[in-house]
ZABA-465242 format. One line per 3 residues: number of its first residue (from 0); their letters; for each residue x, y, z of C-alpha. Coordinates in steps of 0.05 Angstrom, whole numbers, padded with zeros to 5 digits. Layout:
N
NUM = A = X,Y,Z  ...
! end
This chain:
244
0 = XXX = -00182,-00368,01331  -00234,-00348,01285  -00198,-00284,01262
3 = XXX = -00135,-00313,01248  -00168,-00366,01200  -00204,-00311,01166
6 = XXX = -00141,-00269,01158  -00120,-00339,01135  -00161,-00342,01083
9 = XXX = -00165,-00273,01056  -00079,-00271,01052  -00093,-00333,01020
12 = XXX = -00131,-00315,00969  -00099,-00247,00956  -00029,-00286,00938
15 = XXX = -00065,-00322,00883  -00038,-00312,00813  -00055,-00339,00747
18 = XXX = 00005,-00353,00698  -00015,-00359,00630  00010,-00413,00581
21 = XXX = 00052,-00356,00540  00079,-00315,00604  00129,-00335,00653
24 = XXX = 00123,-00307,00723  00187,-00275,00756  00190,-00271,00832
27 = XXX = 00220,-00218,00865  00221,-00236,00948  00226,-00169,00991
30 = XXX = 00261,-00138,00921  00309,-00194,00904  00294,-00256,00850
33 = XXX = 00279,-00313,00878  00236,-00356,00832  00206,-00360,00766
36 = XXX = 00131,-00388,00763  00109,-00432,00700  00041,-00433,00673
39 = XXX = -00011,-00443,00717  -00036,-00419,00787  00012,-00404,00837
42 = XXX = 00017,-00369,00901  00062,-00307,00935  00058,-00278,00998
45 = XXX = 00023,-00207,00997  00067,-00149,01009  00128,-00186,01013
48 = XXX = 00142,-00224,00948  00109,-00199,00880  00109,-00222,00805
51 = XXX = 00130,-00196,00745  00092,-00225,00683  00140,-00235,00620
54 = XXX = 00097,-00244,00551  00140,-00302,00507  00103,-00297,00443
57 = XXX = 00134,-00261,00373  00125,-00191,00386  00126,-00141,00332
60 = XXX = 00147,-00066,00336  00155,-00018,00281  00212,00019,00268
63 = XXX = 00196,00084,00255  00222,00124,00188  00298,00146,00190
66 = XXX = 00332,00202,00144  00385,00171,00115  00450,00184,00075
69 = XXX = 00468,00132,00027  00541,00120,00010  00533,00154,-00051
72 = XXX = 00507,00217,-00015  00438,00200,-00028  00381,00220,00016
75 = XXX = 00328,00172,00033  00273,00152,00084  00274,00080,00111
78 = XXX = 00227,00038,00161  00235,-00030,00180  00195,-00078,00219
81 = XXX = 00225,-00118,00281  00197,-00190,00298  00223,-00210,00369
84 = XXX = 00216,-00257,00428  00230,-00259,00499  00278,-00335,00511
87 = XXX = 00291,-00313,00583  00248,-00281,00629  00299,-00265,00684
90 = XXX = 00340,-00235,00644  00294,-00193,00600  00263,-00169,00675
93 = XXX = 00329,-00160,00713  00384,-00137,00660  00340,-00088,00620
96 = XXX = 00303,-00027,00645  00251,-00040,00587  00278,-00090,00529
99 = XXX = 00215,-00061,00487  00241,00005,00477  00311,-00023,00479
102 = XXX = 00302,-00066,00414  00267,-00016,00379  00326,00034,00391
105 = XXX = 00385,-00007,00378  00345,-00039,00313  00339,00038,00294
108 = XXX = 00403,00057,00305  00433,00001,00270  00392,00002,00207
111 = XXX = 00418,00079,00201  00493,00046,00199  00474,-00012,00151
114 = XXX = 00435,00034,00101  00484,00095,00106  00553,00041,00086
117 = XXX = 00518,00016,00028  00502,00058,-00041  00437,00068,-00073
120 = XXX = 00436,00014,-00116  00450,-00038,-00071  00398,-00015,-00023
123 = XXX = 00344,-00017,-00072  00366,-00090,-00106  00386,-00127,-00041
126 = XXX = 00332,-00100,00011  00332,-00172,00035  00407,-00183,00049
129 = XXX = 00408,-00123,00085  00360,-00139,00128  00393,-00202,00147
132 = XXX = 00456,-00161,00158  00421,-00116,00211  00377,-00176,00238
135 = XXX = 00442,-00212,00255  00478,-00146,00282  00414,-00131,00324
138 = XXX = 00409,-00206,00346  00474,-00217,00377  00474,-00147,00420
141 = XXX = 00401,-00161,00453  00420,-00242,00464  00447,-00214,00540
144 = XXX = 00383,-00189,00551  00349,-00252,00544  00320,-00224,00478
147 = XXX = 00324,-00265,00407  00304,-00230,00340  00267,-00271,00299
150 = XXX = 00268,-00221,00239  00279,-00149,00206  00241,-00129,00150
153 = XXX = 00261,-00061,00108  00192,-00049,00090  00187,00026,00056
156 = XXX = 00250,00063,00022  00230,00132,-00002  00268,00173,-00052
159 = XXX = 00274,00243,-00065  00228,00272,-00118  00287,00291,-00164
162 = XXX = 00321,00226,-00153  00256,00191,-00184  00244,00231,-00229
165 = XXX = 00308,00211,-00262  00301,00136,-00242  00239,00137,-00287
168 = XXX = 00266,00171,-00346  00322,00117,-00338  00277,00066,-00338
171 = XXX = 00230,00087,-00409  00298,00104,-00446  00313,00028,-00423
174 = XXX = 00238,00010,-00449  00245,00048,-00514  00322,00018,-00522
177 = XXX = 00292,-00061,-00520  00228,-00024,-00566  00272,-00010,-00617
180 = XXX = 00332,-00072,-00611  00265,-00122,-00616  00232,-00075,-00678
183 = XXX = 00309,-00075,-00706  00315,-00159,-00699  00241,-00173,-00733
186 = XXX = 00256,-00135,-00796  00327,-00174,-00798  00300,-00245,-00794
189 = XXX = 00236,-00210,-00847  00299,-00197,-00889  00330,-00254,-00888
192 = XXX = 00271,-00296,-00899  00254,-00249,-00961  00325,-00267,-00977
195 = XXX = 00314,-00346,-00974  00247,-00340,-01009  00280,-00299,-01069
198 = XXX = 00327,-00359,-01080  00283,-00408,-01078  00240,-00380,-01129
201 = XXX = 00298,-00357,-01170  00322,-00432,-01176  00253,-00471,-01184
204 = XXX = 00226,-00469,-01249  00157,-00434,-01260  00151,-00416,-01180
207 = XXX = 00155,-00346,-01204  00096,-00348,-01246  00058,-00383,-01198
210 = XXX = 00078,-00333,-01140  00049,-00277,-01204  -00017,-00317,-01212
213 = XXX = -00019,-00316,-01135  -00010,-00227,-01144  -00051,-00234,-01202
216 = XXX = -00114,-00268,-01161  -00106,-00216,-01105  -00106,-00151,-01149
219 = XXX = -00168,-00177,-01184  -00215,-00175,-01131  -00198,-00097,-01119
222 = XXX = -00238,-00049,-01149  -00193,-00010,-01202  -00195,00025,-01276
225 = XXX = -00130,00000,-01290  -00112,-00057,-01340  -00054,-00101,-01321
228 = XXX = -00019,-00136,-01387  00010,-00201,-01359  00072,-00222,-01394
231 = XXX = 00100,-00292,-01376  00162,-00295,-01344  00194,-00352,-01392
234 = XXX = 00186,-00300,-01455  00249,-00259,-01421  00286,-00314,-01406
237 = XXX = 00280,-00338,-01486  00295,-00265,-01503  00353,-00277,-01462
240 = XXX = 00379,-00325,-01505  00360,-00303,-01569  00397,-00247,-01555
243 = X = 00460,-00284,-01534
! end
């Protein structure tokens, strides 16, 4: 009586299990499912049921870089980053070998077929659209294996050396381009305000001489061995029309 309560106790306490908040617990009974345990501590018989412990939190796996050919025959070198979750234990457990490793190769395979149907220039300006496009691609396949992807992030695109080498010299002949448009507009509006300012003086009355005093004043207080003979501007104007 005494052994069979101490066998008791130790099979008792071997079929403990702990089931953390974040895990689900599936049950396989003698190799066929037959429960799923929620969080807390639970119980299976030794040697004839055990559990499988599925992690539910946002896991993250990196998709290594891919050689790619661009629409336009270019040749880059992409990576992305997957963010996924496990929704259903069972599924994830019983459907898929390993849905890890699954993701991560599907994700790879269909960032390859995103990238290489688009052309350079759309790659580099809408990184982020693309990776919506593959997210949603990648999303819908793994949903029958219990598997929702939270996100897909292109995170590196490498070019080749020649290939930047001419995207930079693109981008100073751009620079120097807006250098000289702006360099080009401030000596039009400079014009054109000469312009307004000639007029103005030209039709007020004794503005010129005071816009002379105002030369006058300034040449003064350099040092020079030359002698300036100031001759008012109304004395031509009376010439003028003498002379008429």
């Amino acid at each position: 009586m005494g052994f069979f309560i101490l066998a008791l106790l130790i099979l008792l306490i071997l079929g403990l299990r702990v089931v953390d908040q974040y895990e689900r617990g599936v049950v396989l009974t003698l190799g066929k499912h037959t429960s799923t345990r929620k969080p807390g501590l639970t119980w299976i018989f030794p040697g004839v049921q055990r559990m499988i412990k599925v992690d539910l939190r946002i896991l993250t796996v990196d998709v290594p870089r891919q050689e790619v050919i661009t629409k336009d025959n270019v040749t880059v070198h992409v990576d992305a980053v997957v963010y996924y979750q496990v929704v259903n234990a069972d599924k994830a457990t019983l459907d898929i070998q390993d849905f890890r490793k699954a993701t991560l190769t599907y994700a790879q395979a269909t960032m390859r077929d995103v990238v290489g149907e688009v052309d350079l220039d759309r790659l580099l300006t809408e990184r982020d659209q693309l990776s919506k496009d593959i997210k949603e691609i990648v999303d819908k396949f793994t949903d029958k294996w219990g598997i929702s992807v939270d996100t897909i992030k292109i995170q590196n695109i490498e070019l080749p050396q020649d290939m930047k080498r001419a995207m930079a010299a693109q981008a100073e002949a751009e620079r120097e381009k807006r250098a000289v448009i702006i360099t080009a507009d401030g000596e039009f509006m400079a014009a054109k305000k000469l312009a307004e300012a000639g007029k103005i003086l030209a039709t007020s009355k004794g503005s010129m001489n005071l816009r002379t005093l105002g030369t006058l004043e300034k040449i003064s207080s350099e040092q020079s061995q030359k002698s300036l003979i100031v001759v008012p501007a109304d004395l031509f104007d009376s010439f003028k029309k003498l002379t008429k």
